[in-house]
N, C-alpha and C positions, 0 to 999 in steps of 0.2 A: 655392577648390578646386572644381572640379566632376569629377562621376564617373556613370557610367553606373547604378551601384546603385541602386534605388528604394525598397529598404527601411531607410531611414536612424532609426535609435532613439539619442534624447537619453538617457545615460544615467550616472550618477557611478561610478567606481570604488569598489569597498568593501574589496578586498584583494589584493595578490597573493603569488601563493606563485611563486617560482623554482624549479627547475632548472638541469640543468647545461646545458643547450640552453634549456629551454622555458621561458616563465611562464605560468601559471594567471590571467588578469587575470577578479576577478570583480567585477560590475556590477550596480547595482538602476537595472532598466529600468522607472521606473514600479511600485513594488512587485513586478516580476519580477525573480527571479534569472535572469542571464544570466552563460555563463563562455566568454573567448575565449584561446585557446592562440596565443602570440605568441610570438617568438624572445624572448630576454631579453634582445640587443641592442635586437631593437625597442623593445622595454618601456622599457630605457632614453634610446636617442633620443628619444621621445615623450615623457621627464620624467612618467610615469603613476605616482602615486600615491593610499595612500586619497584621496576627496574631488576627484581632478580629474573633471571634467568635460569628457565622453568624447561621441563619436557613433559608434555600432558600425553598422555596413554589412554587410547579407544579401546573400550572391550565392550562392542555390546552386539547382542544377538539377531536382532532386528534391526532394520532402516527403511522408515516408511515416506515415500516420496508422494505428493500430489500434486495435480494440474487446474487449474484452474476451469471452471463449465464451457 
């Protein structure tokens, strides 16, 4: 597979929660919580359960940082 994305994180599934459209897929990216919203189709074409091992892919345009007053 190759893809344009450069920010590619190894990361394991730890839970998801469904919807009626959506799932919740959460992820421990290296000790970070990471949570990605995917159709529940997707979810299960991908066979993603606790424990798979997963690579999440960043594509976004913006990153907005703030500091507290």
């Amino acid at each position: 597979m190759k893809l344009s994305a450069r920010n590619q994180l190894p990361a394991t599934v730890t839970a998801i929660t469904e919807g009626p459209a959506t799932a919740n897929v959460e992820l421990d990216c290296n000790g970070i919580r990471l949570v990605a919203s995917i159709t529940v189709e997707a979810a299960k074409e991908l066979g993603l359960a606790p424990g798979t091992e997963v690579t999440a892919f960043v594509k976004a345009s913006d990153v907005i940082l703030g500091v507290a007053d």
